[in-house]
C-alpha positions in Angstrom: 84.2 127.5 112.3 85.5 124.1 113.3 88.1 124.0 115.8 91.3 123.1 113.9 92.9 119.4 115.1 96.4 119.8 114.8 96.9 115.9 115.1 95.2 115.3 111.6 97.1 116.3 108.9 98.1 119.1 107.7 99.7 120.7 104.8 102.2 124.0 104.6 102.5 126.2 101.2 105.1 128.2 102.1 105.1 132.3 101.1 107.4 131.7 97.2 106.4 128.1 97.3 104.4 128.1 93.5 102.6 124.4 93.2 100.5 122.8 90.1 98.4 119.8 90.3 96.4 118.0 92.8 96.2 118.2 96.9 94.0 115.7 98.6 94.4 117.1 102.4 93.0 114.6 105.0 92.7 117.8 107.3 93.9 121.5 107.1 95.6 123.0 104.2 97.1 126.5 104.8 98.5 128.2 101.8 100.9 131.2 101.8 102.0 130.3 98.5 100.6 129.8 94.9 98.3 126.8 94.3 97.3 126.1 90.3 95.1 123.2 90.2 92.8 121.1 92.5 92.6 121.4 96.0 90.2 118.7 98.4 90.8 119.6 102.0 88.4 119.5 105.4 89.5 123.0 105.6 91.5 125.2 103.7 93.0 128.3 104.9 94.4 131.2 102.2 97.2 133.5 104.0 97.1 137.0 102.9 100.0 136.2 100.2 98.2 132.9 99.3 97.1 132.6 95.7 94.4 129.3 94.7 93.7 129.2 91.4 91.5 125.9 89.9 88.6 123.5 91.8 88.9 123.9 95.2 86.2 121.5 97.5 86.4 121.7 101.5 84.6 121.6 104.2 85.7 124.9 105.5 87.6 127.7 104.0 89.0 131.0 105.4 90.4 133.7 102.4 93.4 136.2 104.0 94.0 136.2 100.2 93.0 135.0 96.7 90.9 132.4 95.6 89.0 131.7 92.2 87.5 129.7 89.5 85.2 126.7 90.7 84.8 126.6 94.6 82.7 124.4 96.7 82.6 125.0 100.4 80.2 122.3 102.1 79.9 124.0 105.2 81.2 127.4 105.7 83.1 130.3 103.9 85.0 133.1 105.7 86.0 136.0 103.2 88.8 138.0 105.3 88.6 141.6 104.6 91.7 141.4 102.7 90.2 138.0 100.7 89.1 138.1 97.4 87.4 135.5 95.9 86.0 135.2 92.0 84.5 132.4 90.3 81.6 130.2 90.8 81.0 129.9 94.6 79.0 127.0 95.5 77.8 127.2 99.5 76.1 126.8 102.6 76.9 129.8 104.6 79.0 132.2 103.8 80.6 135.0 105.8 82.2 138.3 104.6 84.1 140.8 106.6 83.9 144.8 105.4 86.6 145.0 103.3 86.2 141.0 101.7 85.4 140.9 97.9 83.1 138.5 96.4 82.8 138.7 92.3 81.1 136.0 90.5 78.4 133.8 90.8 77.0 132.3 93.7 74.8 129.1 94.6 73.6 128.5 98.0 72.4 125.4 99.5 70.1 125.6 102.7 71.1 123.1 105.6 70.7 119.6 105.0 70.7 119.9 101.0 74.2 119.7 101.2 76.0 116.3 101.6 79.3 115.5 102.4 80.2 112.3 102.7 84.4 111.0 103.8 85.4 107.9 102.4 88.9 106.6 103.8 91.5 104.1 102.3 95.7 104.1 102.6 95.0 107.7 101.1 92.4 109.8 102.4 89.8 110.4 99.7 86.7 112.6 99.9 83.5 112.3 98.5 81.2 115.1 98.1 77.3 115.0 96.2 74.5 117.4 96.2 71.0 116.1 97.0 67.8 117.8 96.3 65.4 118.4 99.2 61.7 117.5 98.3 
């Protein structure tokens, strides 16, 4: 896992906090509460009372607690052993402690096949594309 920079920024969802719409994170997200929506973050962290629910695209991501629908981790996935995560899972490596649940459908991408790409302005946006190895 990367090592986390704790001068980039980062984003708190406190435990109760419930949030709908859109996050673009320029560094670490760490969610305790509920997320319903989009979520593009360099690495996203789920607390054990975290719930994400919606698109979620990041470089890294660590689930203490839930995640689903339509995930797309670019570089690696930790599944906790109290993580859950459903949906469509699209990877590179993936990581799953005994305990970690996994239901869905999963797409992985070998090294190298998958690009991401940062593009900065006054917000941070990210950019993310898969290429096909020939």
């Amino acid at each position: 896992m990367a090592e986390t920079d704790w001068n980039a920024s980062t984003l708190f969802v406190g435990e109760g906090v419930v949030f709908s719409g859109t996050i673009h994170a320029p560094g670490v997200a760490n969610i305790n509460g509920t997320i319903k929506g989009e979520i593009n973050a360099i690495e996203l962290q789920i607390g054990p009372n975290g719930n994400v629910v919606g698109k979620v695209e990041a470089k890294f991501i660590h689930v203490r607690g839930a995640l689903s629908e339509k995930i797309v981790c670019h570089e690696h996935i930790l599944i906790h052993r109290s993580g859950s995560v459903s949906g469509e899972l699209d990877y590179m490596n993936i990581e799953i402690e005994r305990g970690g649940q996994l239901v869905g459908k999963m797409v992985q991408h070998p090294p190298g096949s998958l690009q991401y790409a940062e593009k900065e302005s006054k917000s941070t946006l990210y950019a993310f594309h898969i290429s096909k190895k020939e």
